[in-house]
VOFI-115491 format. One record per residue (C-alpha): x negated, y negated, z; residue in three letters. Coordinates in steps of 0.05 Angstrom, whole numbers. Layout:
BEGIN
{site {X Y Z} 'Ala'},
...
END
This chain:
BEGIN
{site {0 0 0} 'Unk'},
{site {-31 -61 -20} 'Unk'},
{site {-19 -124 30} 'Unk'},
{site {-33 -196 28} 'Unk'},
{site {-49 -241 96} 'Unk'},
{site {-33 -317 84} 'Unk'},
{site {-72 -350 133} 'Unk'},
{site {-130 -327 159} 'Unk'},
{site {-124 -362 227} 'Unk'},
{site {-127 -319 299} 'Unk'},
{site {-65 -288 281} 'Unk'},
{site {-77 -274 207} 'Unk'},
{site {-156 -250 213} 'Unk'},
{site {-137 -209 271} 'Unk'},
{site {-79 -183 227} 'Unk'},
{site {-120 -167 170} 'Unk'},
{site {-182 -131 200} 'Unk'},
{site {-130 -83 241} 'Unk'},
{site {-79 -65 182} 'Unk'},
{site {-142 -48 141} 'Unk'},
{site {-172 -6 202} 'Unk'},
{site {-96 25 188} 'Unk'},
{site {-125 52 120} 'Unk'},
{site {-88 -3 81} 'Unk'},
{site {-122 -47 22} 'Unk'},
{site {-114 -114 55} 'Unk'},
{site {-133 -179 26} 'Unk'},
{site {-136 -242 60} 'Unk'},
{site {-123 -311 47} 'Unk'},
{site {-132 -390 66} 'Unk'},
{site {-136 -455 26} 'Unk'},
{site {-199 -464 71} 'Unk'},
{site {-247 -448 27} 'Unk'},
{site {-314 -442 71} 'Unk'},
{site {-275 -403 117} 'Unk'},
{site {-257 -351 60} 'Unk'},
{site {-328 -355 47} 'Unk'},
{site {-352 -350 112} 'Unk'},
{site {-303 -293 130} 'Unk'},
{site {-325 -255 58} 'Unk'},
{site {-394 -250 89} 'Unk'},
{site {-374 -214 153} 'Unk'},
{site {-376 -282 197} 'Unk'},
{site {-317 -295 239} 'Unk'},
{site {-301 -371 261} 'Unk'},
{site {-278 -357 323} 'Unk'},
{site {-298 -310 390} 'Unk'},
{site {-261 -268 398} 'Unk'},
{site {-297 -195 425} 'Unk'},
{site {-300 -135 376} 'Unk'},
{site {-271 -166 312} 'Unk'},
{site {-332 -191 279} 'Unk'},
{site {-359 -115 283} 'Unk'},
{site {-288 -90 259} 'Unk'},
{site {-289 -145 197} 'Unk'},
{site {-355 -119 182} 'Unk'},
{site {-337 -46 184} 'Unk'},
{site {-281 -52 137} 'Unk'},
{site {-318 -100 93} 'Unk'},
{site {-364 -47 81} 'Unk'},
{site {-312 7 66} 'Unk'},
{site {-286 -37 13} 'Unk'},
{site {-213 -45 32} 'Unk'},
{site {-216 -104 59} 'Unk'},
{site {-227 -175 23} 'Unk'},
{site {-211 -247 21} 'Unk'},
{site {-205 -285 -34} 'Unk'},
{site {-176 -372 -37} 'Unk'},
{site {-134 -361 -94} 'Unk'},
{site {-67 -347 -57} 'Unk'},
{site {-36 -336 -132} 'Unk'},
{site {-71 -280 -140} 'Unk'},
{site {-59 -255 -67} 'Unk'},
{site {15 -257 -84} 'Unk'},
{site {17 -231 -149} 'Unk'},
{site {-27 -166 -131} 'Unk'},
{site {8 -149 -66} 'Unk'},
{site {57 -106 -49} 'Unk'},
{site {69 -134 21} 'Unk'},
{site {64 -209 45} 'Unk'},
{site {47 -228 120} 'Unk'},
{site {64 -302 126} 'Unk'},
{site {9 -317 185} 'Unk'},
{site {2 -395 167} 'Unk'},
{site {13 -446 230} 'Unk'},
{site {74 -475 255} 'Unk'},
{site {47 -528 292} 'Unk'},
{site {86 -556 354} 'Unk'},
{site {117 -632 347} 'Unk'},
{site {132 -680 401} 'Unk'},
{site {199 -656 417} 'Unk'},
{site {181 -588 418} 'Unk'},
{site {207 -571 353} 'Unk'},
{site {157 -523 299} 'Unk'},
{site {126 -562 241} 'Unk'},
{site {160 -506 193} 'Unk'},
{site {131 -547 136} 'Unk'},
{site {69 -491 121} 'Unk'},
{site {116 -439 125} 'Unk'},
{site {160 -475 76} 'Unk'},
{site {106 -486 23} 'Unk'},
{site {89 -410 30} 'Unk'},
{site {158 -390 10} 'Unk'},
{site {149 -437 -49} 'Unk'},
{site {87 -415 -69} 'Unk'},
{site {112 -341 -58} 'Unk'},
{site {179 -357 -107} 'Unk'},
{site {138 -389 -163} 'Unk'},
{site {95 -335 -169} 'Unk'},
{site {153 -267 -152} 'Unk'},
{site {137 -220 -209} 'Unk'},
{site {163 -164 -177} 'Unk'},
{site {189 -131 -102} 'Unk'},
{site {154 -164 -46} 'Unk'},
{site {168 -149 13} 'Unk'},
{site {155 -219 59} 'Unk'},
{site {147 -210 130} 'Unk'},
{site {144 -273 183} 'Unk'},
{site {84 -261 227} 'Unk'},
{site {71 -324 257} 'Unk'},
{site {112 -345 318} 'Unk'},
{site {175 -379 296} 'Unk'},
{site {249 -400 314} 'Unk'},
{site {302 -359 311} 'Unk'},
{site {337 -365 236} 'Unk'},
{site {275 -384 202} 'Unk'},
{site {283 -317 163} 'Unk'},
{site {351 -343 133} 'Unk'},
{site {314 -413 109} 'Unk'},
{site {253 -373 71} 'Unk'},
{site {303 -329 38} 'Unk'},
{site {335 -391 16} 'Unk'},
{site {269 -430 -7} 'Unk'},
{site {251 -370 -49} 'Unk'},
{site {315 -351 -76} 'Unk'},
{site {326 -430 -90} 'Unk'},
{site {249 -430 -123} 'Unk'},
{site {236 -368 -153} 'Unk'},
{site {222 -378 -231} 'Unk'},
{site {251 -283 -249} 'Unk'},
{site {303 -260 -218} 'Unk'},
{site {265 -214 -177} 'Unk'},
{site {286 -171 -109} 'Unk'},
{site {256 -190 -49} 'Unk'},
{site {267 -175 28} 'Unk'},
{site {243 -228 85} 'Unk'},
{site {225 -195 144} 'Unk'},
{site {202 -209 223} 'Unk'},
{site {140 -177 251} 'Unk'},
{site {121 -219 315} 'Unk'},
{site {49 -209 341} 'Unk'},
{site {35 -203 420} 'Unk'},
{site {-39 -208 407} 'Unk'},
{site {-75 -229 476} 'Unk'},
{site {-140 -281 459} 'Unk'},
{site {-199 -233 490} 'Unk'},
{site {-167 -173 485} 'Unk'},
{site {-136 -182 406} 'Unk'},
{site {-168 -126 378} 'Unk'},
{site {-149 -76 431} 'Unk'},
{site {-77 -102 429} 'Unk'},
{site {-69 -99 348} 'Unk'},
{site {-96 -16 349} 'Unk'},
{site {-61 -6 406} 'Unk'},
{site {7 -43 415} 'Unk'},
{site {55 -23 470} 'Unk'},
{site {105 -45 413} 'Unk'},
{site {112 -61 350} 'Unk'},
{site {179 -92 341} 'Unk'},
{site {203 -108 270} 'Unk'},
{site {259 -141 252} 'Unk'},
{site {295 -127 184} 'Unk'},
{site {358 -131 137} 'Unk'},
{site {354 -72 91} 'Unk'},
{site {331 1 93} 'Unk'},
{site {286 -11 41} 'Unk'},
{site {241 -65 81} 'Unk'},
{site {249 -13 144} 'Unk'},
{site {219 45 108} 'Unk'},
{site {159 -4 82} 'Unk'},
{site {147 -39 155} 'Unk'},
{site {155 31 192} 'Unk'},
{site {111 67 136} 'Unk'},
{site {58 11 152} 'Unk'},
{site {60 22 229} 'Unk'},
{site {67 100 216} 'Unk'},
{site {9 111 271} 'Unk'},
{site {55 74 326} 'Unk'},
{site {122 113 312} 'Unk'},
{site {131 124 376} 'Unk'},
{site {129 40 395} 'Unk'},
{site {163 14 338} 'Unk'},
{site {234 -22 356} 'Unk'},
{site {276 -36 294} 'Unk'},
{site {318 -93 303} 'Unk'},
{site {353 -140 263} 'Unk'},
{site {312 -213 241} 'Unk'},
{site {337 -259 293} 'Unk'},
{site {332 -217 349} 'Unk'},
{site {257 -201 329} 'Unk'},
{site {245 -266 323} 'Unk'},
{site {275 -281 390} 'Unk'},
{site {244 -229 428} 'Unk'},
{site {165 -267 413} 'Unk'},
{site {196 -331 445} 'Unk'},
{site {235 -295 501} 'Unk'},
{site {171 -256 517} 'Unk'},
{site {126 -303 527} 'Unk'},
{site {176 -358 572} 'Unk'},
{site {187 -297 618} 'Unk'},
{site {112 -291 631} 'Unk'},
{site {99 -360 634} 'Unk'},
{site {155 -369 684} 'Unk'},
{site {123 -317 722} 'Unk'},
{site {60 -354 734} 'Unk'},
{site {99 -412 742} 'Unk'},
{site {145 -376 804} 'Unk'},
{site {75 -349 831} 'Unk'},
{site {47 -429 837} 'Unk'},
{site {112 -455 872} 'Unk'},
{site {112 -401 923} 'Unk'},
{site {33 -417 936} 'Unk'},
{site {55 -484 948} 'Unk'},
{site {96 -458 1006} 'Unk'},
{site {43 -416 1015} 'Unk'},
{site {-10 -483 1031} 'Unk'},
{site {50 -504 1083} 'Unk'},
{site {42 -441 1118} 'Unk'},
{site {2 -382 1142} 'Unk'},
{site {19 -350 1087} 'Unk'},
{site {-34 -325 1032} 'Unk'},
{site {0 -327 959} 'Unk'},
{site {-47 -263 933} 'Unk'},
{site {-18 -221 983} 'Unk'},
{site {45 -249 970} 'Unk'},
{site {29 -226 899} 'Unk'},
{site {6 -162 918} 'Unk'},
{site {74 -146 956} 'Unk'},
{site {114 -170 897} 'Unk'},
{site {80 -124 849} 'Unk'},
{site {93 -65 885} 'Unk'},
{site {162 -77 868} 'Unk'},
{site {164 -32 801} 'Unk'},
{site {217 -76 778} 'Unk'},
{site {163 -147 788} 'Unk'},
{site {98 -117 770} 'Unk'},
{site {39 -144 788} 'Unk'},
{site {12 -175 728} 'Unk'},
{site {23 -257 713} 'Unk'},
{site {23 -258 790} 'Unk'},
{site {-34 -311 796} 'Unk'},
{site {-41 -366 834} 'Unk'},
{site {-88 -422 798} 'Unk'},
{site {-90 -479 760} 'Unk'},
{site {-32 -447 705} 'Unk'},
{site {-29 -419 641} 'Unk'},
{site {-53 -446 572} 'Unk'},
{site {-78 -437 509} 'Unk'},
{site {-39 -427 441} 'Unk'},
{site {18 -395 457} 'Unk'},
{site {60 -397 526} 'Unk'},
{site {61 -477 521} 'Unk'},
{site {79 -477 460} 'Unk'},
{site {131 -423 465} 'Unk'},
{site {162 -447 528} 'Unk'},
{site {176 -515 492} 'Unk'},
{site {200 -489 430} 'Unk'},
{site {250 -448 472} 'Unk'},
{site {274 -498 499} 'Unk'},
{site {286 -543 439} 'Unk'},
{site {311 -472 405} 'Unk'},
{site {359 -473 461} 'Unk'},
{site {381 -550 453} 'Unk'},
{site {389 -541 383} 'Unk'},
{site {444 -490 390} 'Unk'},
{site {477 -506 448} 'Unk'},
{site {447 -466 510} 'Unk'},
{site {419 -500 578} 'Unk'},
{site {347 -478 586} 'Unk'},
{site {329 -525 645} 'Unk'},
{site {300 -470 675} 'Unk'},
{site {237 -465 632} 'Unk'},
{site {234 -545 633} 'Unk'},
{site {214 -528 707} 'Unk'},
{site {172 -470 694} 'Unk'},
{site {137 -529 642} 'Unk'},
{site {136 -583 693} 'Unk'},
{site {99 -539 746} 'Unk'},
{site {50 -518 704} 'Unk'},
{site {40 -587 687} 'Unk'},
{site {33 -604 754} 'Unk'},
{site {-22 -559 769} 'Unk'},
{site {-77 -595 747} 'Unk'},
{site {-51 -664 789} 'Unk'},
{site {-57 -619 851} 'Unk'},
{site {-129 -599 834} 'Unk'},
{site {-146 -668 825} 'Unk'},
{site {-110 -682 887} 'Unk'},
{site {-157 -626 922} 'Unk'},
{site {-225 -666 896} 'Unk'},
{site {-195 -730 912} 'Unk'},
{site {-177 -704 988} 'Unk'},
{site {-249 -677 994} 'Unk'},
{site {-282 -742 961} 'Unk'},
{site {-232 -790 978} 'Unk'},
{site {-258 -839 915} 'Unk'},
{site {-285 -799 858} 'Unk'},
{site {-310 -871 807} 'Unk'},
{site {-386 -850 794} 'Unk'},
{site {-375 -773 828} 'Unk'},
{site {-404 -725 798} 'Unk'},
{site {-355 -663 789} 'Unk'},
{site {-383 -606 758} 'Unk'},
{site {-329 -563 712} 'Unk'},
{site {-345 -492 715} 'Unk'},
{site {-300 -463 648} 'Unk'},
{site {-260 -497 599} 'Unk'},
{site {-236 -449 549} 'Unk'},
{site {-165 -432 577} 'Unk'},
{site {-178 -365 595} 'Unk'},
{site {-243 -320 592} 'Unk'},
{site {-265 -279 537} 'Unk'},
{site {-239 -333 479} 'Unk'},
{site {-268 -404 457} 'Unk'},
{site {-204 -429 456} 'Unk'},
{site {-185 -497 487} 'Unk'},
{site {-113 -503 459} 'Unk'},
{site {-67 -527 515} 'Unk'},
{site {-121 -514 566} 'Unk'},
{site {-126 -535 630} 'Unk'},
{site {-197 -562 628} 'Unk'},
{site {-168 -613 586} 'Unk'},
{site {-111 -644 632} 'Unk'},
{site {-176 -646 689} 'Unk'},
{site {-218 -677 641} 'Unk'},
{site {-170 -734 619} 'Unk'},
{site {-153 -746 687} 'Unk'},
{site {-215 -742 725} 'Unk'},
{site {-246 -787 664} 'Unk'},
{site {-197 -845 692} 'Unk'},
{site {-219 -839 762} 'Unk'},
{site {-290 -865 729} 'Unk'},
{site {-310 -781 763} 'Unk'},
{site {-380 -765 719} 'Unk'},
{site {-373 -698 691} 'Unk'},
{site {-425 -636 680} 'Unk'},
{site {-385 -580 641} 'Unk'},
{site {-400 -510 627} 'Unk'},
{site {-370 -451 584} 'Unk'},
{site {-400 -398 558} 'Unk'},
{site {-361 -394 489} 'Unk'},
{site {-320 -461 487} 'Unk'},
{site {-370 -523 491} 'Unk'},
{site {-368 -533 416} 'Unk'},
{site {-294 -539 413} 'Unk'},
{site {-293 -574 475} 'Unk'},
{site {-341 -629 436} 'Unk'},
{site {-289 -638 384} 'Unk'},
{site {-238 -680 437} 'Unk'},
{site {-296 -702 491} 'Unk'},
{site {-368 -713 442} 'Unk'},
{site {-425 -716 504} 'Unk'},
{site {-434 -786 526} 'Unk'},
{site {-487 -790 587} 'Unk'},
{site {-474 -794 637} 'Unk'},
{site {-401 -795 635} 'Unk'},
{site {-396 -725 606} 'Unk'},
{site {-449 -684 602} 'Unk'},
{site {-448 -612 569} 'Unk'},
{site {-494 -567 608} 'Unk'},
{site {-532 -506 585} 'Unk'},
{site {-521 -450 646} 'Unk'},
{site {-464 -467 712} 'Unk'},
{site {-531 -484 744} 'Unk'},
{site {-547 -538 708} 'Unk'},
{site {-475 -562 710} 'Unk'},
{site {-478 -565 792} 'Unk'},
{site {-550 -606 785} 'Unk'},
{site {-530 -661 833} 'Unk'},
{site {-462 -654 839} 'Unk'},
{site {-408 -680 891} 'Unk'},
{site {-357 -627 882} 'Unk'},
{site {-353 -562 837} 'Unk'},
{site {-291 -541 809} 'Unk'},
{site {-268 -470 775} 'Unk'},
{site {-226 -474 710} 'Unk'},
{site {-235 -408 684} 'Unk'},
{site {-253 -340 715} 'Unk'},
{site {-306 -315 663} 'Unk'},
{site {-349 -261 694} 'Unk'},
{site {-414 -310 693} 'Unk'},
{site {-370 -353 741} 'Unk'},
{site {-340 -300 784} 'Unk'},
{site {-421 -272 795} 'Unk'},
{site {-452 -341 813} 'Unk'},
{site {-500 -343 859} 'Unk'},
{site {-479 -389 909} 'Unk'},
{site {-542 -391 937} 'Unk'},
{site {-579 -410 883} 'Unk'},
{site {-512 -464 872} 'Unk'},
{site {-522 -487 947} 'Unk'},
{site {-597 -509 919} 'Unk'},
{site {-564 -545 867} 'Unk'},
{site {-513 -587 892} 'Unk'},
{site {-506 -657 927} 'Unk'},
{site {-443 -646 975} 'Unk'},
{site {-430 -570 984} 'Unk'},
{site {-361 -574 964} 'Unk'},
{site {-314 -517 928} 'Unk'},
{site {-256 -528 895} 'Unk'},
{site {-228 -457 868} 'Unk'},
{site {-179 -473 812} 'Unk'},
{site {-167 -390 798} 'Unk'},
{site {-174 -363 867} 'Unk'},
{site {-245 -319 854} 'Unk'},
{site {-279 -327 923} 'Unk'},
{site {-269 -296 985} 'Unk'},
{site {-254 -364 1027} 'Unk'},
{site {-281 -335 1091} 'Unk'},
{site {-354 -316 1057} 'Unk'},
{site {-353 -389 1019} 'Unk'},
{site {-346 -423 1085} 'Unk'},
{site {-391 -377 1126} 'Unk'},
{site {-452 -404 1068} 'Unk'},
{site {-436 -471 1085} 'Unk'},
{site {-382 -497 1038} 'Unk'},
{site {-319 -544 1042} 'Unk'},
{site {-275 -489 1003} 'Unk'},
{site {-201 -507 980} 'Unk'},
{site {-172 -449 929} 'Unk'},
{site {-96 -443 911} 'Unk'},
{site {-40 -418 959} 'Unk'},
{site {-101 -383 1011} 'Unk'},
{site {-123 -410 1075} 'Unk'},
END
């Protein structure tokens, strides 16, 4: 079965390399250029661990390629995967306007049965506008099916998720585009959930705002927690042995991030004002995630009391480990608001200091980029942790105790034992523990 990826972001590179570990002839896409190029030569633009190796693998095998003439792509492929961006608007609406030039591009260019699935994340009923655009554009009067294949790809984990789902949900309106998606996923019979379009394309959005309000519910109860004896990761732990809670997304910290439970949230709840349906619920889950990084501030600002010409070293700032990514992040929201307390900032990130360059370039000694979490705490006033990479969660605090000005810890993700901090020396807040 031959298939064609357009868009070869995190979503559609990921997609690519894994249906053509499937055994299918896959080729790729983008109007990017030197990313097709890049990507052609076994190079991936992003970190993400595993999928460089993967890429090269099937590279090599010859079932894999990429090509920038999306004509082509479509004309030579049996199956479509629409992985281009939907990017999020002010109102929380999706830009649908890549999708829509897609389906354009697809009608012009029908010459015979595609099959067109939606990959990226979008609102429920987008299916019904892309079988519209094409059947309004399309120059034969060709069959076609549209399609919903939602991906629940975890950044850091992407490649383990893609090979081995615990579903694979498509959504469909014909037998014909079921036999073709199932036939596809044939190694994951047992996962797959056939469903019809909207509900697949509900169940991405649905998803995600359930485990976003579950991190959410876990920072309001360590709130409480702060006000009492209480300790929020044992509050956690006693939830999760509740088969019916679970224990995961039961973290206390500075929130969740990145690309997609923002995003999703948002769009959710615009989804939800468009057709008629109170979702005030997530605009709280939003609103305390929000707030989480004006309560860290508040915990420097406690410990410093004025923090003009402080310098606070930032330990992380890709929004979770294992992934460069800085979408949505919570370094961010600290930066920007430390930044207008005239704090002086030394940063550090394994994987996420070049993207991190692209909103905050290095200006000395306002914001300085450092080259090891040592070097970041050179001085400082105050260290903070933003994200719980393994370099992070291993520091030698001994060798930070050398390093720092004022021996004082503020634990944004909860990855120190308090009473071991303390017992070195430090001034050690963390999030919902005493």
């Amino acid at each position: 079965m031959k298939i064609g990826i357009i868009g070869t972001g995190y979503v559609g590179l990921v997609s690519a390399v894994g249906l053509a570990e499937l055994g299918h002839e896959v080729v790729g896409t983008d109007k990017v250029a030197e990313k097709i190029e890049k990507i052609s030569q076994g190079n991936v633009p992003i970190y993400e661990p595993g999928l460089q190796e993967l890429l090269q693998a099937n590279l090599r095998r010859g079932n894999l390629s990429f090509t920038a003439d999306l004509t082509s792509t479509i004309a030579t492929s049996d199956v479509l995967f629409v992985c281009v961006n939907t990017p999020q608007r002010e109102d929380g609406s999706a830009d649908m306007t890549y999708v829509e030039g897609v389906s354009r591009k697809i009608a012009e260019n029908l010459n015979q049965y595609k099959l067109i699935v939606e990959k990226s994340t979008v609102p429920v009923r987008t299916s019904s506008w892309i079988k519209r655009t094409i059947s309004l554009y399309r120059k034969r009067d060709v069959d076609f099916d549209v399609a919903s294949n939602p991906e629940f790809l975890r950044e850091g984990a992407a490649v383990s998720d893609f090979l081995h789902p615990d579903r694979v949900i498509i959504g469909v309106e014909s037998e014909r585009a079921r036999e073709i998606l199932v036939k596809i996923y044939e190694r994951f019979q047992d996962r797959i959930l056939v469903t019809n379009i909207d509900t697949a394309e509900l169940i991405k959005h649905a998803s995600n705002s359930f485990l976003a309000m579950k991190i959410s519910y876990i920072n309001l109860m360590a709130d409480l927690c702060e006000r009492t004896d209480a300790d929020v990761e044992q509050v956690a732990q006693g939830m999760g042995l509740d088969e019916r809670i679970g224990s995961r997304f039961l973290r206390a910290g500075l929130g969740y991030g990145g690309s997609c439970f923002p995003k999703d949230v948002r769009a959710l709840i615009r989804i939800g004002e468009d057709l008629g349906v109170d979702l005030n619920l997530l605009k709280e889950v939003d609103r305390i995630n929000f707030n989480c990084v004006n309560k860290t501030v508040d915990r420097l600002k406690k410990a410093l009391w004025i923090l003009k010409d402080k310098k606070i070293a930032l330990l992380g700032l890709a929004f979770k480990p294992e992934t460069d990514d800085i979408r949505n992040a919570p370094s961010i929201g600290l930066i920007e608001r430390l930044r207008e307390e005239g704090a002086l900032l030394q940063m550090y990130d394994p994987q996420a200091v070049e993207n991190m360059k692209t909103l905050f370039p290095e200006k000395k000694p306002e914001l300085v980029y450092a080259a090891s979490p040592y070097d970041a705490l050179k001085g400082a006033n105050a260290a903070l942790i933003v994200t719980e990479w393994d370099e992070i969660k291993d520091l030698d605090l001994k060798q930070a105790k050398d390093q720092m000005e004022n021996l004082i810890l503020v634990d944004g993700r909860n990855v120190f034992n308090p009473a071991a901090v303390r017992k070195m020396g430090f001034e050690y807040s963390s999030v919902g523990r005493k």
